[in-house]
TORGU-872279 format. One record per residue (C-alpha): residue number from 1; residue in three letters; x negated, y negated, z. Coordinates in steps of 0.2 Angstrom, whole numbers, plus 2048, in hexadecimal, padded with zeros to 3 digits. Layout:
# TORGU-872279
<NUM, "ALA", <X, Y, Z>>
...
# end
This chain:
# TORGU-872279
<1, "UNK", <A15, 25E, 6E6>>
<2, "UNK", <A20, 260, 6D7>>
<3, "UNK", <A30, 258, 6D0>>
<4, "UNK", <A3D, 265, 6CA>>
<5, "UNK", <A4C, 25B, 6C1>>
<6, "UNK", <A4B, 24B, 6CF>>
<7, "UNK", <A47, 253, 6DF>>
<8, "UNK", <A36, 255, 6E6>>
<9, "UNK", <A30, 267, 6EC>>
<10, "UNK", <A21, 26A, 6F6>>
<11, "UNK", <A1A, 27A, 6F0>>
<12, "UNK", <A0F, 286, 6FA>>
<13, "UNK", <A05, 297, 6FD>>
<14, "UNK", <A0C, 2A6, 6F3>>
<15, "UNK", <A19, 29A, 6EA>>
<16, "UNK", <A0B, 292, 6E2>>
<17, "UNK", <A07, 2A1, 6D8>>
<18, "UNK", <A16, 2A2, 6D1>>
<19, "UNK", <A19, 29E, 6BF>>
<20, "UNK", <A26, 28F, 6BB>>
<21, "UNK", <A34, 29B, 6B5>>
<22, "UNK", <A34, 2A5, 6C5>>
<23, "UNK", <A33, 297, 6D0>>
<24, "UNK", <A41, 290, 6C9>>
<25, "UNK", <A4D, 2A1, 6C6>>
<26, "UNK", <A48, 2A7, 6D6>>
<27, "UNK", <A41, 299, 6E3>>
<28, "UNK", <A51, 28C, 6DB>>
<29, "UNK", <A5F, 297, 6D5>>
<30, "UNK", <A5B, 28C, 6C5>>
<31, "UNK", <A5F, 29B, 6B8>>
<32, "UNK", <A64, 290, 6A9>>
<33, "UNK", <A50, 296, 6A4>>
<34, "UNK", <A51, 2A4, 69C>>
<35, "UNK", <A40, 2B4, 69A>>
<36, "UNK", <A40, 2BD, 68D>>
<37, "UNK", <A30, 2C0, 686>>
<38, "UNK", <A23, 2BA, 695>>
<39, "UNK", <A15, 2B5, 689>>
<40, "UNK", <A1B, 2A3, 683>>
<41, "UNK", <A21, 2AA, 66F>>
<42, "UNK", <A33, 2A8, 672>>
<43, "UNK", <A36, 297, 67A>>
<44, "UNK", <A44, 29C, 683>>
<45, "UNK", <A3D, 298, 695>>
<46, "UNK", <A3A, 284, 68D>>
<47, "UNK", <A39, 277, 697>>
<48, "UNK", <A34, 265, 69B>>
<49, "UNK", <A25, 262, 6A3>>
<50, "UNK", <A20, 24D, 6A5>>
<51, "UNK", <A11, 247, 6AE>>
<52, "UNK", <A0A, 234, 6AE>>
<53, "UNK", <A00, 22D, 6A4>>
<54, "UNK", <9F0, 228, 6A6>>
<55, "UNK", <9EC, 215, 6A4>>
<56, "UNK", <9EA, 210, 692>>
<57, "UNK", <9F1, 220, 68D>>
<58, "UNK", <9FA, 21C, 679>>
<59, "UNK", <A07, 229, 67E>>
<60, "UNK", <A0B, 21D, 68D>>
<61, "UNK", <A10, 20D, 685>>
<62, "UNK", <A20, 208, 686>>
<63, "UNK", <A25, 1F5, 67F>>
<64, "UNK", <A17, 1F0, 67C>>
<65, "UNK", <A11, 1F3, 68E>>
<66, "UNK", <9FF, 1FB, 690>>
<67, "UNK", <9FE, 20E, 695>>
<68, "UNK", <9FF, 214, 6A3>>
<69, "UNK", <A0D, 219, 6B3>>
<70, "UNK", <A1A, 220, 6A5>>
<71, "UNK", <A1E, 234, 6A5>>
<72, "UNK", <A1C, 23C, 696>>
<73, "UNK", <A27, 24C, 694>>
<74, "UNK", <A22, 25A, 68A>>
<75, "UNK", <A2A, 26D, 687>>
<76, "UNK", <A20, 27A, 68D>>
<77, "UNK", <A23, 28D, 691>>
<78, "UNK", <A27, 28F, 6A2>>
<79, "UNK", <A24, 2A2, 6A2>>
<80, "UNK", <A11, 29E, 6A0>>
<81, "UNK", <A0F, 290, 6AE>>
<82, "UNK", <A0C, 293, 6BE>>
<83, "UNK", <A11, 286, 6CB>>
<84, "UNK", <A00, 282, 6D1>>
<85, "UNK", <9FB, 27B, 6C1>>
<86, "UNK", <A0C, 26F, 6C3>>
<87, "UNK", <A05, 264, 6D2>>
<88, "UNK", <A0B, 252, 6D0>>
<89, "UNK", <A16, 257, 6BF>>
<90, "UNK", <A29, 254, 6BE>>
<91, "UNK", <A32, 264, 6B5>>
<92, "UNK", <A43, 261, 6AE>>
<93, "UNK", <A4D, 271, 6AC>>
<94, "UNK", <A5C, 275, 69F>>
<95, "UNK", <A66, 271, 6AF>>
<96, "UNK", <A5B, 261, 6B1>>
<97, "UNK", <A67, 25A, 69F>>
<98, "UNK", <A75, 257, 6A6>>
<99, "UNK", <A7D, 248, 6AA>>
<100, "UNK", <A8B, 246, 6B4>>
<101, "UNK", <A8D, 257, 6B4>>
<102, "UNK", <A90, 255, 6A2>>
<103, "UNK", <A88, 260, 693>>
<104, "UNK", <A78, 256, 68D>>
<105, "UNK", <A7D, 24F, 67C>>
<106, "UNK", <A70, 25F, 673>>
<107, "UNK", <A7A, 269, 67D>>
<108, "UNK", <A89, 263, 678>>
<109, "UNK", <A83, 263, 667>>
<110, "UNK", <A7D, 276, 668>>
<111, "UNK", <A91, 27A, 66E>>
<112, "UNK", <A97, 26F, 65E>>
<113, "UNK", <A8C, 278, 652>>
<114, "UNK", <A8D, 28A, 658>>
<115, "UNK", <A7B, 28B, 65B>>
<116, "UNK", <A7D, 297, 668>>
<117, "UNK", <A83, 2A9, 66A>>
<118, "UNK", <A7B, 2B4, 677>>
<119, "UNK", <A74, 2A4, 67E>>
<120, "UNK", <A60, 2AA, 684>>
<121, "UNK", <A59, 2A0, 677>>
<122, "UNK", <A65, 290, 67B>>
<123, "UNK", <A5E, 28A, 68B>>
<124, "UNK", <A4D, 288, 684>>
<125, "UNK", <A52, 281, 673>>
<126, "UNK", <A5E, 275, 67C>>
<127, "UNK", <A4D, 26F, 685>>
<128, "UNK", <A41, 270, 677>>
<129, "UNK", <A4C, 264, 66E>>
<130, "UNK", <A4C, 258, 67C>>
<131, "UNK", <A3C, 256, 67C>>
<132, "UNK", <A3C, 252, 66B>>
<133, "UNK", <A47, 247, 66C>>
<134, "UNK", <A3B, 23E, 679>>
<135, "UNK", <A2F, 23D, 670>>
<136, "UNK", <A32, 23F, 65B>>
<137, "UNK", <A44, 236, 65A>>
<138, "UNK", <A44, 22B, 668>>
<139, "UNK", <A38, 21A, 663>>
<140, "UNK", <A3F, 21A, 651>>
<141, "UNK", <A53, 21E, 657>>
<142, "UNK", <A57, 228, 64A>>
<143, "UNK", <A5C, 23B, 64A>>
<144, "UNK", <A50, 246, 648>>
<145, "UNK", <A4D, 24F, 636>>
<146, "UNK", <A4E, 261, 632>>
<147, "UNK", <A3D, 262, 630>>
<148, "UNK", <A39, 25B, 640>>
<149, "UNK", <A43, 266, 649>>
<150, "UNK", <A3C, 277, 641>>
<151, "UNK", <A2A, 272, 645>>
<152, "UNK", <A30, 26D, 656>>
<153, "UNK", <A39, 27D, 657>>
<154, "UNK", <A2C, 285, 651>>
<155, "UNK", <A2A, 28F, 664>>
<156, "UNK", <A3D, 293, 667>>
<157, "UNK", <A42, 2A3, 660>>
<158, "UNK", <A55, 2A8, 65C>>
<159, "UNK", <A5C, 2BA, 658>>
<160, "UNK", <A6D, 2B7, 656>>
<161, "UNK", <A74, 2A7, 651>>
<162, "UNK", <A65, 2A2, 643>>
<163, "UNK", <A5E, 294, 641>>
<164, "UNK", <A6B, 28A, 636>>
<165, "UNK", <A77, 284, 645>>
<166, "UNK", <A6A, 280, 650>>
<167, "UNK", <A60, 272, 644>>
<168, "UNK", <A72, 26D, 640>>
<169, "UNK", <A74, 269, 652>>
<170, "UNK", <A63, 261, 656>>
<171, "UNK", <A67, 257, 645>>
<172, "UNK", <A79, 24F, 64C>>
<173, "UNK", <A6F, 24B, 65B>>
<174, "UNK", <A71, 235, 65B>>
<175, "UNK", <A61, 231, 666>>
<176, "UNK", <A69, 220, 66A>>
<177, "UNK", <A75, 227, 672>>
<178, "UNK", <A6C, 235, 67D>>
<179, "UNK", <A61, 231, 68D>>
<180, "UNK", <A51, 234, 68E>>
<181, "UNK", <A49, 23D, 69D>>
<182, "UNK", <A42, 22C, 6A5>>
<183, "UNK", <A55, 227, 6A5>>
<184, "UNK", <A5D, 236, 6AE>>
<185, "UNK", <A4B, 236, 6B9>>
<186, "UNK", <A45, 223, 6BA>>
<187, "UNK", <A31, 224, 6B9>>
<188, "UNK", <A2D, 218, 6C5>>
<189, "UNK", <A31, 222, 6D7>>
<190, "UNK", <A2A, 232, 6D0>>
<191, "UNK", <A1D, 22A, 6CA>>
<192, "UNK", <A18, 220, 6DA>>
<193, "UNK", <A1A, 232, 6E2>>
<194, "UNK", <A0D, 239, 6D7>>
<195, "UNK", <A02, 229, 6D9>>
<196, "UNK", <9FD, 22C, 6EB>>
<197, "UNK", <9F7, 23A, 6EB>>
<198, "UNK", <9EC, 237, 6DB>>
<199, "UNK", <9DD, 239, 6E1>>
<200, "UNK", <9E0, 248, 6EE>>
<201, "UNK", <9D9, 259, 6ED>>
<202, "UNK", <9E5, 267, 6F0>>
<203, "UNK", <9DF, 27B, 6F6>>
<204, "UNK", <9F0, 288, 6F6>>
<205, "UNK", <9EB, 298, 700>>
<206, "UNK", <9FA, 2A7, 703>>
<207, "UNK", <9F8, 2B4, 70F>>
<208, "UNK", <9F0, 2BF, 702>>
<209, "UNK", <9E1, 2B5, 704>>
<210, "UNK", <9E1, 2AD, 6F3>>
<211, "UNK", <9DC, 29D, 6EF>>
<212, "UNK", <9E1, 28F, 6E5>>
<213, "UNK", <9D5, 27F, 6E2>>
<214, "UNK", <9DC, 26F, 6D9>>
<215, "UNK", <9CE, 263, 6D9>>
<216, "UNK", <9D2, 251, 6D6>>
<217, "UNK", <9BF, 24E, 6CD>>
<218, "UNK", <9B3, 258, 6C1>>
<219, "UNK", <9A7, 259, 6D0>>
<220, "UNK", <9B3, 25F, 6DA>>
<221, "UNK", <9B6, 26E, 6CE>>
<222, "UNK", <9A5, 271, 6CB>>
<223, "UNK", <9A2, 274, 6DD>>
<224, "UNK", <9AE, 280, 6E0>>
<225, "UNK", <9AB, 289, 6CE>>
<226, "UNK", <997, 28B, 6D6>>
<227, "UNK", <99F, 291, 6E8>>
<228, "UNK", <9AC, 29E, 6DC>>
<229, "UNK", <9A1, 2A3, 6CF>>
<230, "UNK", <9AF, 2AF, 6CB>>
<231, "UNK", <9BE, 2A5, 6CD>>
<232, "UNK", <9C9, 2A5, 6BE>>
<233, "UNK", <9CA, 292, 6B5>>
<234, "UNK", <9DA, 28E, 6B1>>
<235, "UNK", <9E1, 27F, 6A6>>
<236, "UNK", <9EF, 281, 69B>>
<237, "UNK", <9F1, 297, 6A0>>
<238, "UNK", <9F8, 299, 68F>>
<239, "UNK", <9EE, 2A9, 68D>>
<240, "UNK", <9EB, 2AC, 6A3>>
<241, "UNK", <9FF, 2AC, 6A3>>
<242, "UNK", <A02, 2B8, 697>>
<243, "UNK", <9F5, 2C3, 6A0>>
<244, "UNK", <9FD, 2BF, 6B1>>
<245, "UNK", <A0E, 2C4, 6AA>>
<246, "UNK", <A07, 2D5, 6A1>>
<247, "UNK", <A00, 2D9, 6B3>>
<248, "UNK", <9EE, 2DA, 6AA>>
<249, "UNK", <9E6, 2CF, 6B6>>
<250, "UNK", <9EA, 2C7, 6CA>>
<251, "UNK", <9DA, 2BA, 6CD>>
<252, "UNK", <9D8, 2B8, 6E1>>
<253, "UNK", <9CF, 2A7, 6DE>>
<254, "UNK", <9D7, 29B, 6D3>>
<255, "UNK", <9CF, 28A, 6CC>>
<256, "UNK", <9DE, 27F, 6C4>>
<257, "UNK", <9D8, 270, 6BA>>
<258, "UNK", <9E7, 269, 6B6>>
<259, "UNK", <9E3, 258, 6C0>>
<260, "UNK", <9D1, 256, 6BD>>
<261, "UNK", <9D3, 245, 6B2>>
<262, "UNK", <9BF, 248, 6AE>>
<263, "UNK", <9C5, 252, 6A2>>
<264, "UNK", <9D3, 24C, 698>>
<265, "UNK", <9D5, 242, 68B>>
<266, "UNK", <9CC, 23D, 67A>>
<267, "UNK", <9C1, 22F, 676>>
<268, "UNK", <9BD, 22A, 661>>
<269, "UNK", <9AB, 221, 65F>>
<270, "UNK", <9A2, 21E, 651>>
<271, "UNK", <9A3, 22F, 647>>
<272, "UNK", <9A2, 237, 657>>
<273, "UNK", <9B3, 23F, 661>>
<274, "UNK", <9B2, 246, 673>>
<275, "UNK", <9C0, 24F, 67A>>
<276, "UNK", <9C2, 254, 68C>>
<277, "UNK", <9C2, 268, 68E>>
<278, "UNK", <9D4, 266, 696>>
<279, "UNK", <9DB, 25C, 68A>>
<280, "UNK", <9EB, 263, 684>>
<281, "UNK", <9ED, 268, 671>>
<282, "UNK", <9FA, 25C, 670>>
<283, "UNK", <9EE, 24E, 672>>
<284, "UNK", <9E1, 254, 667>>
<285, "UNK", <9ED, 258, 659>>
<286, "UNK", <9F3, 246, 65A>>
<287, "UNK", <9E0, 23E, 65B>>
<288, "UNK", <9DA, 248, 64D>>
<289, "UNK", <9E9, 244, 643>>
<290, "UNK", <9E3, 236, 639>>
<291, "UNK", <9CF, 23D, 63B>>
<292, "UNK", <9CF, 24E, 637>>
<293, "UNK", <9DE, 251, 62D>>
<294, "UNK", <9D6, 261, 629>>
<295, "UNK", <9D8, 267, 63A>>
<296, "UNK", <9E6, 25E, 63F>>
<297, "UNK", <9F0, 269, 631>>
<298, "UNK", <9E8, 27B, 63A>>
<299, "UNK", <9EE, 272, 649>>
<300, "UNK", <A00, 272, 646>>
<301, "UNK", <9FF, 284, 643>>
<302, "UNK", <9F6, 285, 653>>
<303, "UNK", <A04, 290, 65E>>
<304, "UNK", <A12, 287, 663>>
<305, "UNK", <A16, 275, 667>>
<306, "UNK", <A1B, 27C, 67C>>
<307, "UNK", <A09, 287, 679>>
<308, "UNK", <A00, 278, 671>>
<309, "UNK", <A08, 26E, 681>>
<310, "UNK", <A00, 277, 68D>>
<311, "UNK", <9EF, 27F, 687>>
<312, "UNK", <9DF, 276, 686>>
<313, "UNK", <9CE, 275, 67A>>
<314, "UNK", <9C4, 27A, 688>>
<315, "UNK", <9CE, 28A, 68B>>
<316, "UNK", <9CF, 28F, 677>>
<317, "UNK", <9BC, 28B, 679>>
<318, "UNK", <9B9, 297, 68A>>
<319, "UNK", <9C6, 2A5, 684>>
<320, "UNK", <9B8, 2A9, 677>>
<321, "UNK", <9C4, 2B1, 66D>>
<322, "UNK", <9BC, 2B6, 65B>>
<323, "UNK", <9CC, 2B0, 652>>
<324, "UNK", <9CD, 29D, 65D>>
<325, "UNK", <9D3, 292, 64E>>
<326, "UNK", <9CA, 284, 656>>
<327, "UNK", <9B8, 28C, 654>>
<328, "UNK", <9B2, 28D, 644>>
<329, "UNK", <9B7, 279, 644>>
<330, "UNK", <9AE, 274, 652>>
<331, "UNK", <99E, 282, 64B>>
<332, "UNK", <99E, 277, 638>>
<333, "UNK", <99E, 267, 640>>
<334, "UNK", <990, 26C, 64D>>
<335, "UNK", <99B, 268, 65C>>
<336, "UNK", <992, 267, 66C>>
<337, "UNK", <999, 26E, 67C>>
<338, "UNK", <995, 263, 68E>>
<339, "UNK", <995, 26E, 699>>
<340, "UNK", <993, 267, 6AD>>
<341, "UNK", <98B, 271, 6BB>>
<342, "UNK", <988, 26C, 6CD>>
<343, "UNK", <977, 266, 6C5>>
<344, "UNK", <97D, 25A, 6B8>>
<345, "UNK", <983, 25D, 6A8>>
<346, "UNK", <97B, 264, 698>>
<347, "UNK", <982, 265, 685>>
<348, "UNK", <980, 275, 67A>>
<349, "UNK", <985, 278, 668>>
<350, "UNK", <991, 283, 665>>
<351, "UNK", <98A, 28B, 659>>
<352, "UNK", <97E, 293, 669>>
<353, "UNK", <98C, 294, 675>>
<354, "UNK", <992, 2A7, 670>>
<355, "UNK", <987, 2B4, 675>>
<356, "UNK", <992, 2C0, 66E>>
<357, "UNK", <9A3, 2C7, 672>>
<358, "UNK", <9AC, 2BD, 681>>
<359, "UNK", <998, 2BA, 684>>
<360, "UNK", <991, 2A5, 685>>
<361, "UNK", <988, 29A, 68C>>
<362, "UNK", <990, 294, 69B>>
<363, "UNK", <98A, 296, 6AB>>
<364, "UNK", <993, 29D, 6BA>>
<365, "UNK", <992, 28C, 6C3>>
<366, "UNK", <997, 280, 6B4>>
<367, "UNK", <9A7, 279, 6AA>>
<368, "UNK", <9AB, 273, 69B>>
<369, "UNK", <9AE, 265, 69C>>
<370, "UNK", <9AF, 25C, 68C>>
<371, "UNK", <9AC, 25F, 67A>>
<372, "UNK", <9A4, 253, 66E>>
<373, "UNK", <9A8, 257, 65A>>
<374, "UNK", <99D, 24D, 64D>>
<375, "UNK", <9AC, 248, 640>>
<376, "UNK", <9A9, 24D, 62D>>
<377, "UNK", <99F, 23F, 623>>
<378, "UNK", <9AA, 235, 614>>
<379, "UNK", <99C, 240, 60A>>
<380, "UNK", <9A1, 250, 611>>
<381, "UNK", <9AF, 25B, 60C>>
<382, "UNK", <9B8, 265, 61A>>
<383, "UNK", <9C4, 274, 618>>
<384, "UNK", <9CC, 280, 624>>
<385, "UNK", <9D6, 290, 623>>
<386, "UNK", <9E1, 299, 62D>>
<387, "UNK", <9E7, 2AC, 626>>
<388, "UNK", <9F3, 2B5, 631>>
<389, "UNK", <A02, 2C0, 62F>>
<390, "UNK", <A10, 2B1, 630>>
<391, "UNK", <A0C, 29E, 62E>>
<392, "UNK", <A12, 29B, 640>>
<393, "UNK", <A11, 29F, 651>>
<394, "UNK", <A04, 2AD, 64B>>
<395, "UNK", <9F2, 2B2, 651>>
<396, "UNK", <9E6, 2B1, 643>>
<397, "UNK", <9E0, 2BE, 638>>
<398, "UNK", <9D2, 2B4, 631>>
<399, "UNK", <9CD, 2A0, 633>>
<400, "UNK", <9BF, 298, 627>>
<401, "UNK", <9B9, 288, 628>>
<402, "UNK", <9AC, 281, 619>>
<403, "UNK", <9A3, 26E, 61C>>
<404, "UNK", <999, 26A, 60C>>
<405, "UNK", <990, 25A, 607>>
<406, "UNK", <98A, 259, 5F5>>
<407, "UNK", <97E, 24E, 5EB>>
<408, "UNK", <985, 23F, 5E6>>
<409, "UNK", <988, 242, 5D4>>
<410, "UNK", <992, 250, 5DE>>
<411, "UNK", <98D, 25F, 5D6>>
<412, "UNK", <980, 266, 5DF>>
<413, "UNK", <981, 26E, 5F1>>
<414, "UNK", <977, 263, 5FD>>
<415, "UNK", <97D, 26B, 60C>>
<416, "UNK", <98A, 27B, 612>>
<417, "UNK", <991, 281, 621>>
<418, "UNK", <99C, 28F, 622>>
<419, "UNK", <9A4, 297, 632>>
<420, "UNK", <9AF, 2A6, 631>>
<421, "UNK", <9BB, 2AD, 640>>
<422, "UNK", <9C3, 2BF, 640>>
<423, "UNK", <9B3, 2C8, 63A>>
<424, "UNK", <9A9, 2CB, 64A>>
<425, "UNK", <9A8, 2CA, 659>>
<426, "UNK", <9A7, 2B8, 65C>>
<427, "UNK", <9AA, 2A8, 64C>>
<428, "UNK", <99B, 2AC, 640>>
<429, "UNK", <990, 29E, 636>>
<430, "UNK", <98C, 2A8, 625>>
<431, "UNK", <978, 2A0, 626>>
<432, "UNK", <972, 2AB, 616>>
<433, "UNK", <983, 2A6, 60E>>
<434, "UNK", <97E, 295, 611>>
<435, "UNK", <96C, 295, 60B>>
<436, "UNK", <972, 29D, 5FE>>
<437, "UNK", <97C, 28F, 5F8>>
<438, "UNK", <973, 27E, 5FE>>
<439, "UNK", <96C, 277, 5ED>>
<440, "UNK", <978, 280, 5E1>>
<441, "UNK", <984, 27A, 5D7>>
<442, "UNK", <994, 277, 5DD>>
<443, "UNK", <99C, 283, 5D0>>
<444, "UNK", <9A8, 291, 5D1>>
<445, "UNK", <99C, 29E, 5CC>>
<446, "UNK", <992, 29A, 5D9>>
<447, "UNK", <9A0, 29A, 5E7>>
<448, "UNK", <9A5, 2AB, 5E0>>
<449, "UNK", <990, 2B2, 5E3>>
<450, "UNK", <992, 2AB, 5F5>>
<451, "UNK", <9A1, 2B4, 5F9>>
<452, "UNK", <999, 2C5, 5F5>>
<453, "UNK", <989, 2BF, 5FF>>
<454, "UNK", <997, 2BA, 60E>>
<455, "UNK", <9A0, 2CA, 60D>>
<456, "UNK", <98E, 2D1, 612>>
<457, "UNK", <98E, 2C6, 621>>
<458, "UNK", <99D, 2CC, 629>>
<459, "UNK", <9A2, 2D9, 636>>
<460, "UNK", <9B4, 2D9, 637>>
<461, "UNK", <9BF, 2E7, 63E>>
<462, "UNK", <9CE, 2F1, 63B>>
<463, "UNK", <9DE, 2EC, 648>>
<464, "UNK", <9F1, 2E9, 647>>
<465, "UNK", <9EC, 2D6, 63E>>
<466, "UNK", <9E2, 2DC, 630>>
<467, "UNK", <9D6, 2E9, 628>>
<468, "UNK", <9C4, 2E7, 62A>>
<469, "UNK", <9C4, 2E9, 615>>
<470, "UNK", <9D2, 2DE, 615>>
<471, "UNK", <9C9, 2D0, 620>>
<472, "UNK", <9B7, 2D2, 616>>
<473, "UNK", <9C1, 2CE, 604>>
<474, "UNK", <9C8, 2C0, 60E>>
<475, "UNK", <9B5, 2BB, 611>>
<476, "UNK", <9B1, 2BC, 601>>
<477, "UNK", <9BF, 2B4, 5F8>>
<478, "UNK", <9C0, 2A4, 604>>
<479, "UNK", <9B3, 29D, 5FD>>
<480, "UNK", <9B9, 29D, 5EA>>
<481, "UNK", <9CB, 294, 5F3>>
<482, "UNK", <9BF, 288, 5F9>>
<483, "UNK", <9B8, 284, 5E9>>
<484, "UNK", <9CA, 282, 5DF>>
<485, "UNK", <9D0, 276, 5EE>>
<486, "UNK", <9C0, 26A, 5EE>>
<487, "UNK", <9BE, 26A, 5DB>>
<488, "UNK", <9D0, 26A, 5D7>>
<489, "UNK", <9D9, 267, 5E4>>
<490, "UNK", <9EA, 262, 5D9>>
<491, "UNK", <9EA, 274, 5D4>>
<492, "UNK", <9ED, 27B, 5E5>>
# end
């Protein structure tokens, strides 16, 4: 079951494999969503997805009430969600704006502005900027900034109009005067709709014989993961739609985890913060804000705000990619991995989990199911680094992250870890580069010998991101920019 702009749709067999954007052009007639690119870079397939909050949820408070019952809306790329993962979510279109059969005040404001020409980029940036709207402008009343508008926009792409017009048009934009989603959609039947079937399982077959499984529990997914050991696990398919749409891969059995509860959310205790695997990267951006700084600041450069939406931690931390920005933070912080199998669950270091490339240890019967990261000490100094070919919207060329704890007169090296992605097969810890420098002085000199002795550690290759000569100088001098931004950090 799934909302579409107020109207209920019961969605089944081979219209459940669909993505979002083809459901909607081809199922609805709804062609206001545009396709362009098919791998979520270019925004132009936007749209709103809203789905209730969990009970004691921050994001759903509203007047002081407690969370819980109100649909949040966010933007995602519809080109890169399939409709099975949508079961129980309410999808408002670029159609969806309207009120009254009247352009939506951003749309109006786009027309007013001439921020649009050949009008594939509109429909999606029209969107976007109603989410922000929802959620940036709306508490405070004001009208959102320019600089608010180009990190929300950060995932809508324009060739012919520039980008002038259209921050001009999210800029006139009075949020006082525009209604938010809950007002052309009122939460409470949607939401009472969702409600009873909470706790209900759903399994989608299509005369093809493929299967679908959306298990209400972690118990329930863990079974059928142990009766499918080659199923493919799917949470936010921000990478599975791109491969989907490049005809690169067509899995007969499907495990969707987009309503297992089990397995969302974050909890902060002590020093000590535990995020479920399918916890957006939305929700972890904004629970580390205050906590981590350090990898809140990676975060925003972490795809886009429709990407960051949709995919999870558990998937950045499954897809083993060498370059995942999450990993050398969660390897420098010895971040364990619960991992739940029809036996119980058992935890594992990251550091142990990657055998080698696309290789760990996770058996074919178990999830992840949550993470738990050990936050950085008031005596420990965290810094992490993200090289790639632009600042946004850009796979990485090379990530670092550097923990270090010195003595207290603060000038000798007590303790080092150093964790390098983009120079192997999987994220590196440098062991000899840190031996090397536990029990040194903290000085430059010093920084400069490691970064020779990391260079060493390294096996990096040659593609269309970077030279392998140009990723080991990057492994050497990181170390030597680590030094100038602990020791003189007003200098960077």
């Amino acid at each position: 079951m799934v909302y579409i702009n107020g109207e209920r749709h019961d969605v089944s067999g081979a219209d459940a494999f669909l993505t979002l954007s083809d459901f909607l052009r081809h199922r609805l007639g709804q062609v206001g969503t545009k396709i362009v690119c098919s791998e979520g870079d270019c925004g132009a397939c936007s749209v709103l997805v809203g789905r209730v909050s969990p009970p004691g949820d921050e994001e759903g408070k509203s007047g002081g009430q407690s969370g819980g019952g109100k649909i949040i809306y966010r933007a995602i790329d519809s080109c890169i969600q399939f409709m099975y993962q949508l079961d129980r979510a309410h999808i408002v279109s670029v159609e969806g704006l309207k009120r009254n059969g009247l352009l939506s005040p951003v749309q109006d404001a786009m027309v007013k502005c001439h921020g649009s020409q050949c009008g594939f980029c509109t429909p999606g940036f029209v969107v976007t900027m109603a989410g922000l709207l929802e959620d940036e402008a709306a508490e405070r009343k004001q009208a959102l900034t320019p600089d608010e508008l180009r990190y929300g926009l950060t995932g809508n792409l324009c060739r012919c109009t520039g980008y002038v017009q259209i921050i001009d048009a999210g800029c006139s934009v009075d949020p006082g005067k525009t209604a938010r989603v809950s007002e052309l959609y009122p939460d409470g039947p949607i939401a009472e709709a969702f409600g009873s079937h909470t706790a209900e399982s759903v399994v989608v077959k299509d005369d093809g014989e493929r299967t679908i499984a959306l298990p209400a529990t972690l118990a329930e997914a863990v079974a059928f993961k142990a009766a499918h050991p080659d199923c493919t696990v799917v949470a936010g398919a921000t990478d599975i739609g791109v491969q989907h749409n490049k005809g690169k891969i067509a899995p007969k059995d499907i495990l969707c985890l987009a309503n297992v509860a089990e397995m969302k959310g974050n909890e902060l205790t002590g020093e000590m913060l535990t995020i479920g695997a399918g916890t957006t990267w939305t929700r972890v951006e904004r629970a580390i804000k205050d906590a981590v700084p350090q990898f809140y600041n990676v975060l925003t450069l972490f795809g886009s705000p429709q990407i960051r939406n949709a995919g999870t931690i558990g998937g950045n931390i499954a897809n083993a990619s060498p370059i995942a920005d999450s990993v050398p933070f969660l390897f420098v912080t010895g971040a364990e991995l619960e991992l739940a199998g029809p036996k119980g669950s058992r935890r594992v270091d990251i550091n142990n989990f990657y055998f080698g490339y696309k290789k760990f240890d996770l058996r074919e019967d178990e999830l992840i199911a949550r993470v738990h990261i050990p936050l950085p000490t008031e005596a420990q100094t965290l810094k992490l680094y993200k090289v790639s070919r632009r600042r946004d919207l850009d796979i990485s060329t090379f990530t670092a992250a550097v923990l270090v704890e010195l003595d207290e007169a603060g000038g000798t090296i007590q303790n080092i870890r150093i964790a390098y992605g983009g120079v192997g097969p999987v994220v590196l810890r440098l062991p000899k580069t840190e031996t090397f420098l536990t029990g040194k002085p903290f000085e430059e000199s010093v920084l400069r010998e490691a970064g020779k002795l990391a260079r060493s550690e390294v096996t990096p290759i040659t593609d269309v991101r970077g030279s392998a000569g140009f990723r080991q100088q990057l492994a050497e001098n990181i170390l030597s920019r680590f030094y100038f931004d602990c020791a003189q950090p007003e200098a960077v």
